[in-house]
DSSP file (Angstrom, degrees, kcal/mol; ACC not computed):
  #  RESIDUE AA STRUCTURE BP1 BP2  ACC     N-H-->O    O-->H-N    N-H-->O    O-->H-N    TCO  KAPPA ALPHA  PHI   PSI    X-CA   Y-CA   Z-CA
    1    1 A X     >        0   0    0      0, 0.0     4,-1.2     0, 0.0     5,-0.2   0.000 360.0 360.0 360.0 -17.6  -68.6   36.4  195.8
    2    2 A X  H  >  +     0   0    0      1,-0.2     4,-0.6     2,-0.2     5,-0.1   0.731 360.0  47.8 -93.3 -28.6  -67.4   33.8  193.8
    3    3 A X  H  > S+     0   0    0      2,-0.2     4,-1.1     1,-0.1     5,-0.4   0.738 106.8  66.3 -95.1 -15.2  -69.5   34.4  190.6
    4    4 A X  H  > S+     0   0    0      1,-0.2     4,-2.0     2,-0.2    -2,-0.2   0.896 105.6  45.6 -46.3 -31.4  -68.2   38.4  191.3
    5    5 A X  H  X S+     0   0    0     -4,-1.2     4,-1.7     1,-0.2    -1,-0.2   0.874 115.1  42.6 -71.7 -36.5  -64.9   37.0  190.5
    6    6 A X  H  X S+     0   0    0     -4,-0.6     4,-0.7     2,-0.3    -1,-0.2   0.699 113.5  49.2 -88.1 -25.4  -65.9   35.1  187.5
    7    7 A X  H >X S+     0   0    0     -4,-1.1     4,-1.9     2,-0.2     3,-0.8   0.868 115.7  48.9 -84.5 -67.0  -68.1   37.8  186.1
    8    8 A X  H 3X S+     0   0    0     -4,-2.0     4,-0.8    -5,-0.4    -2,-0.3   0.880 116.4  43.6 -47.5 -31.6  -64.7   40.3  186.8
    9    9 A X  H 3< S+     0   0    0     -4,-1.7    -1,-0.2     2,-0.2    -2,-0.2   0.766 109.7  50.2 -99.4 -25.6  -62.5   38.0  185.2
   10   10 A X  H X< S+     0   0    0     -3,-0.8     3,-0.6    -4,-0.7    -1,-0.2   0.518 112.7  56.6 -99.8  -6.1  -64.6   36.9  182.0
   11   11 A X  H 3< S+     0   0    0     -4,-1.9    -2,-0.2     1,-0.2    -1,-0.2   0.805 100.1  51.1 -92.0 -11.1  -65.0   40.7  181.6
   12   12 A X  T 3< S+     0   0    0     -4,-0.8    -1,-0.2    -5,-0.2    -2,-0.1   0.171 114.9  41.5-107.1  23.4  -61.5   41.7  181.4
   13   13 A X  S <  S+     0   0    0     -3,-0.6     2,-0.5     0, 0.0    -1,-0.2  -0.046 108.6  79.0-144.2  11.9  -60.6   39.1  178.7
   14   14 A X        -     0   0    0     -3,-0.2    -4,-0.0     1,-0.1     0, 0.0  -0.945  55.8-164.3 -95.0 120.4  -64.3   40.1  176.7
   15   15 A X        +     0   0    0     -2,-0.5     2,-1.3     1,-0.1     3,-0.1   0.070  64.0 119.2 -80.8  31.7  -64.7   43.4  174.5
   16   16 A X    >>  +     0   0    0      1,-0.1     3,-2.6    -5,-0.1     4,-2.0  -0.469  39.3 172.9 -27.0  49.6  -68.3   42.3  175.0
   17   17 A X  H 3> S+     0   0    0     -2,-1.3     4,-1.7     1,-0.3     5,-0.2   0.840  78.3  68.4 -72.2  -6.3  -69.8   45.2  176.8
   18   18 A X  H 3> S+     0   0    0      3,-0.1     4,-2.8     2,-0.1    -1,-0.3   0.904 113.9  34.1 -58.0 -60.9  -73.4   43.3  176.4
   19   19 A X  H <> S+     0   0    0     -3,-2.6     4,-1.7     1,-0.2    -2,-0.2   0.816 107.0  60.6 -93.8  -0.7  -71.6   40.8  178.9
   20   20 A X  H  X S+     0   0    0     -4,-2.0     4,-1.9     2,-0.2    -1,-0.2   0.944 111.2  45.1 -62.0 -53.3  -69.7   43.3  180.8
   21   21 A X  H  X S+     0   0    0     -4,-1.7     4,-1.7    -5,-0.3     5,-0.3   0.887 117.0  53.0 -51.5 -30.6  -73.8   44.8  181.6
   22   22 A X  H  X S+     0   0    0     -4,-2.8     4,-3.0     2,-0.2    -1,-0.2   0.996 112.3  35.7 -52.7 -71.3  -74.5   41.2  182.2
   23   23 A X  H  X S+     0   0    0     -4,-1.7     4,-1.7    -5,-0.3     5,-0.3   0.715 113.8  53.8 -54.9 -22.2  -72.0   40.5  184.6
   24   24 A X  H  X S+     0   0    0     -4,-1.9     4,-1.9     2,-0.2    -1,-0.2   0.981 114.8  44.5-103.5 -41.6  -71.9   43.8  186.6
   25   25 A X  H  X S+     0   0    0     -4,-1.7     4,-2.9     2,-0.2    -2,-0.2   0.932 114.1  47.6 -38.4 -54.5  -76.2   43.5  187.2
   26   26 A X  H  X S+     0   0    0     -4,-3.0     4,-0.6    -5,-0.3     5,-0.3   0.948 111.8  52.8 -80.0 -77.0  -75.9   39.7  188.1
   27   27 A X  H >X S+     0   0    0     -4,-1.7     4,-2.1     1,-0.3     3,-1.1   0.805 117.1  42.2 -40.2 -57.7  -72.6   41.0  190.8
   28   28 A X  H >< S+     0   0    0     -4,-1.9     3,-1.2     9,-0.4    -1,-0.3   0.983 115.0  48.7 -68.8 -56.9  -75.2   43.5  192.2
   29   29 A X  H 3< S+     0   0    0     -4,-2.9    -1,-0.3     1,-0.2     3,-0.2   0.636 115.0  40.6   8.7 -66.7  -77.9   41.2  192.3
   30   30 A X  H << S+     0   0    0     -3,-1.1    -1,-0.2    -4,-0.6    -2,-0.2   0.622 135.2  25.3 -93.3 -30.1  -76.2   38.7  193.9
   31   31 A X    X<  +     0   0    0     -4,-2.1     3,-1.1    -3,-1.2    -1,-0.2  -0.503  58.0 173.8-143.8  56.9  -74.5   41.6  196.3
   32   32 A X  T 3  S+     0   0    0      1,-0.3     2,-0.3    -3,-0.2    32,-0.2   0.857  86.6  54.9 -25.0 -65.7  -76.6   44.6  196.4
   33   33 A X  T 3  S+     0   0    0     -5,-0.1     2,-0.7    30,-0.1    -1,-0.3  -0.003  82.6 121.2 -64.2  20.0  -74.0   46.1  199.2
   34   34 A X    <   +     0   0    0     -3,-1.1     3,-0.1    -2,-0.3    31,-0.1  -0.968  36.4 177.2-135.3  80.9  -70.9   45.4  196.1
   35   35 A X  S >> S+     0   0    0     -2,-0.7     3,-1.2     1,-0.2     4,-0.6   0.721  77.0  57.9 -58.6 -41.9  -69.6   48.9  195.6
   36   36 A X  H 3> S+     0   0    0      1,-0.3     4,-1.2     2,-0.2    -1,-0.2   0.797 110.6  44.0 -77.5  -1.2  -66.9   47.8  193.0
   37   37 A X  H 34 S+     0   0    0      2,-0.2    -9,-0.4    -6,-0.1    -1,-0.3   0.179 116.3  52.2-113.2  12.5  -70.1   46.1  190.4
   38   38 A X  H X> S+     0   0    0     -3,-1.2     3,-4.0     3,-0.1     4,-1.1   0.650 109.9  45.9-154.2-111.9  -72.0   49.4  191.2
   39   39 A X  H 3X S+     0   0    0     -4,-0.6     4,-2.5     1,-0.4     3,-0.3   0.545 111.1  53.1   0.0 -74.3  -69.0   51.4  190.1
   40   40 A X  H 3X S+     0   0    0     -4,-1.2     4,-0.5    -5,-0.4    -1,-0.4   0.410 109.3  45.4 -61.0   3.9  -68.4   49.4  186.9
   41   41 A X  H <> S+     0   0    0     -3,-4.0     4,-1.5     2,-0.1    -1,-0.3   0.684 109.2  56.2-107.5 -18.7  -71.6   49.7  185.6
   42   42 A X  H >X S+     0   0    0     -4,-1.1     4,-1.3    -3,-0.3     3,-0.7   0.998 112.6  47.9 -23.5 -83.9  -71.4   53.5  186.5
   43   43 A X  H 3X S+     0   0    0     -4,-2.5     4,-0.5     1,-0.2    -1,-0.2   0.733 115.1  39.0 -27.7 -48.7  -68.3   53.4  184.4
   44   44 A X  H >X S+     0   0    0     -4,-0.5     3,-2.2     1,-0.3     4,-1.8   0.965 108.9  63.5 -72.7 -37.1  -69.8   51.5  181.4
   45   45 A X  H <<>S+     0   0    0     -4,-1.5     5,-3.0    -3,-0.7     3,-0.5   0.888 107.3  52.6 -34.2 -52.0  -73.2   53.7  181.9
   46   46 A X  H ><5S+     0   0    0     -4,-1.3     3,-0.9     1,-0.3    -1,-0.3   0.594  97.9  55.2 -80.5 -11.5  -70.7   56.3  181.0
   47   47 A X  H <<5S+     0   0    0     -3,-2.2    -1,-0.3    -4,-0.5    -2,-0.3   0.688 112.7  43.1-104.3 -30.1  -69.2   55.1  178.0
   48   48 A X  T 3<5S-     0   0    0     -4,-1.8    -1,-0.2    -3,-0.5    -2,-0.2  -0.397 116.8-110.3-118.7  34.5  -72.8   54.7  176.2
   49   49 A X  T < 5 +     0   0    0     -3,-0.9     2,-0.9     1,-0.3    -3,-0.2   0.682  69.4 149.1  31.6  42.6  -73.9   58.5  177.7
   50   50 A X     >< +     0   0    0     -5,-3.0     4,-1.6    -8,-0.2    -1,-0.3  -0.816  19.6 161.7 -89.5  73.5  -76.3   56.6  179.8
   51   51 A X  T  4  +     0   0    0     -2,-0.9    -1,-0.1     1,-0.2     4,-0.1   0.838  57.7  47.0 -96.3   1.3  -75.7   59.4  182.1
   52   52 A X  T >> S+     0   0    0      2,-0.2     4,-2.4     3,-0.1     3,-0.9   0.741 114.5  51.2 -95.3 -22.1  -78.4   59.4  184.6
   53   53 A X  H 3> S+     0   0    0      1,-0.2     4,-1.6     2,-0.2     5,-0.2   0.887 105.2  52.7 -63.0 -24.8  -77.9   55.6  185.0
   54   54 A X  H 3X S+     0   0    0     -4,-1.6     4,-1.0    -9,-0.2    -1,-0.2   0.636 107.6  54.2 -86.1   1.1  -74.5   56.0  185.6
   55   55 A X  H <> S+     0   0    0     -3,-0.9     4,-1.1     3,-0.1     5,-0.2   0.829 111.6  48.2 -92.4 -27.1  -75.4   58.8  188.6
   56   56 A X  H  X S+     0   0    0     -4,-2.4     4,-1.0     2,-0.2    -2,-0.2   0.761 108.5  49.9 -65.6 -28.6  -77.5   56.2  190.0
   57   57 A X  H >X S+     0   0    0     -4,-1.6     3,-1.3     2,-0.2     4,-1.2   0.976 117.1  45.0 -59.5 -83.9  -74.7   53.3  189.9
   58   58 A X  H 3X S+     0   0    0     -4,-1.0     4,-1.3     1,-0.3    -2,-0.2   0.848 106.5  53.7 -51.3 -26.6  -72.2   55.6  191.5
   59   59 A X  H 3X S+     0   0    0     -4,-1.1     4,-1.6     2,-0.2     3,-0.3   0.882 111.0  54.7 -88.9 -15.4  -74.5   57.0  194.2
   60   60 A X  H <X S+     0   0    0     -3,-1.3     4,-2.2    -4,-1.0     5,-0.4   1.000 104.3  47.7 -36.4 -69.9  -75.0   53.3  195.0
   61   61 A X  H  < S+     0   0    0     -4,-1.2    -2,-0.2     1,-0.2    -1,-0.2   0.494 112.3  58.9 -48.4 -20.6  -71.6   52.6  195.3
   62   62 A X  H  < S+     0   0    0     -4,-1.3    -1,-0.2    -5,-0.3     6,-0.2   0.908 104.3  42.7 -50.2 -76.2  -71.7   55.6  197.4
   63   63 A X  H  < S+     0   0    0     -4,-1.6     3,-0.5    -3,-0.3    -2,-0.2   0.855 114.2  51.6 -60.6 -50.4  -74.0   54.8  199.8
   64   64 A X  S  < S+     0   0    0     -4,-2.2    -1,-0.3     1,-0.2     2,-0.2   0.590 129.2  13.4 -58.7 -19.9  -72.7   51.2  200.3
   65   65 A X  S >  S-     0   0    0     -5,-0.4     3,-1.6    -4,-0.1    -1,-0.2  -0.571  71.8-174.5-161.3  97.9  -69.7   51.7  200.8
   66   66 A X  T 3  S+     0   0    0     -3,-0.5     5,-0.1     1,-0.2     6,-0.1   0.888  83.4  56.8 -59.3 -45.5  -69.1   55.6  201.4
   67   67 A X  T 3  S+     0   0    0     -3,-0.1     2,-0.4     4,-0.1    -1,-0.2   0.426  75.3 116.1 -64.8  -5.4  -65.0   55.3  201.6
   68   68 A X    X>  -     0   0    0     -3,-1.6     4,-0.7    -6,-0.2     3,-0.6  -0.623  52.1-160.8 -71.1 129.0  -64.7   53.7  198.0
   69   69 A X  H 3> S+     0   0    0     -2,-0.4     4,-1.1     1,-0.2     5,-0.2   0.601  85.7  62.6 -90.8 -31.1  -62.8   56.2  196.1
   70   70 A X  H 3> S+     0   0    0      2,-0.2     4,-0.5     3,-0.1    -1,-0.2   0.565  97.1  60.2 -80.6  -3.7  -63.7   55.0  193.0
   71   71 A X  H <> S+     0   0    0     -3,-0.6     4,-1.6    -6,-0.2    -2,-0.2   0.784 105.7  44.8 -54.5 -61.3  -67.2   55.8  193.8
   72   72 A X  H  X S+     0   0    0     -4,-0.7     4,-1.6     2,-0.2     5,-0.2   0.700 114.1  50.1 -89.1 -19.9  -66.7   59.5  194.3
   73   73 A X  H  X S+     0   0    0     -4,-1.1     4,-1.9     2,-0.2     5,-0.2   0.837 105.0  54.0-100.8 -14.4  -64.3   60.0  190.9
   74   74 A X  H >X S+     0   0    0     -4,-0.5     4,-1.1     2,-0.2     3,-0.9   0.970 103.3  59.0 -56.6 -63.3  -66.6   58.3  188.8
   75   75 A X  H 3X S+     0   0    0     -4,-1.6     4,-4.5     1,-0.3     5,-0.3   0.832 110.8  48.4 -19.3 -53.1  -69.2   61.2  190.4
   76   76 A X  H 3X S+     0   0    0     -4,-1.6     4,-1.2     2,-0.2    -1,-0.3   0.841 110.0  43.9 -86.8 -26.1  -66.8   63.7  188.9
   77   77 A X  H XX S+     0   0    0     -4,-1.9     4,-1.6    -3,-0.9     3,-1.4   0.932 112.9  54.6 -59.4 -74.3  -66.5   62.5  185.9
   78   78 A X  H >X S+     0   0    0     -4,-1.1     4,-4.2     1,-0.2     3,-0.5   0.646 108.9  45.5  29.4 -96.3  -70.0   62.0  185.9
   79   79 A X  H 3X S+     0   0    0     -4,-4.5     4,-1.8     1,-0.3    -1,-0.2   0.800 114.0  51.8 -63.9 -27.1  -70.8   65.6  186.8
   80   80 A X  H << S+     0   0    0     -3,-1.4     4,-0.5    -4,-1.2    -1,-0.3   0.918 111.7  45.4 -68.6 -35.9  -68.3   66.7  184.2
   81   81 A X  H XX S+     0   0    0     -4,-1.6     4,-2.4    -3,-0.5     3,-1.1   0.861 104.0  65.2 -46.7 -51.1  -69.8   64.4  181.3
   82   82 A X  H 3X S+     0   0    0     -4,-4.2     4,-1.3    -5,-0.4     5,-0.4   0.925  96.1  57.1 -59.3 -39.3  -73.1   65.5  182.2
   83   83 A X  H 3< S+     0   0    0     -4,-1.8    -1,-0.3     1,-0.3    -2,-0.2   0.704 108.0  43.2 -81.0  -0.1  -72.4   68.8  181.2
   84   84 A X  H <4 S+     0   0    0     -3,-1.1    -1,-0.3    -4,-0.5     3,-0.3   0.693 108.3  57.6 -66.7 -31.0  -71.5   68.0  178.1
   85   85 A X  H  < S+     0   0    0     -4,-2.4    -2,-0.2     1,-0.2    -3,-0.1   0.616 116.2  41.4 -66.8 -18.8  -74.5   65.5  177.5
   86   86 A X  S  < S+     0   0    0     -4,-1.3    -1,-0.2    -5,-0.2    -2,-0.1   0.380  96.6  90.9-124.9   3.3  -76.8   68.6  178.4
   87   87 A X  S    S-     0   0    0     -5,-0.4     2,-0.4    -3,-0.3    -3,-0.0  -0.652  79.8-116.8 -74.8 157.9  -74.8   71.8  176.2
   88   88 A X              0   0    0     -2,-0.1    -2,-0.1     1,-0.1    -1,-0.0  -0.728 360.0 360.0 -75.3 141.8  -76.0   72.2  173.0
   89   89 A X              0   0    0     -2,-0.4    -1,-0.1     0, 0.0    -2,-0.0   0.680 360.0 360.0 -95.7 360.0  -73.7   71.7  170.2
């Protein structure tokens, strides 16, 4: 739990998103059942229109911990993204 913290905390004072991916794989790694490092890598997944990795990060976070809220609105963003990732322009 202790390098979750340290991972969370050296990301929120990095624009690194190389060590944000770092940090938020090595949290799940370490803590497979770690909804909130599942979640954030959803999130980042989403920011570089990774979007079927980021449906797999949230329905992690899902499944491990079903009540996490941030779980299910990433999922709707998600499903709203996606359909922009799959119109044509």
């Amino acid at each position: 739990m202790l390098y979750n913290q340290t991972c969370d905390l050296n990301v929120l004072v990095s624009d690194d998103d190389a060590l944000a991916q770092h940090c938020f794989i090595k949290s799940v790694e370490l803590d497979a059942s770690n909804a909130v490092g599942w979640c954030n890598l959803g999130f980042l997944y989403l920011k570089y229109k990774e979007a079927l990795l980021a449906h797999k990060a949230f329905s992690k976070a899902q499944s491990v911990q079903p009540l996490y809220a941030y779980s299910w609105t990433g999922q709707v963003i998600w499903r709203n993204t996606h359909k922009r990732f799959r119109e044509p322009t």
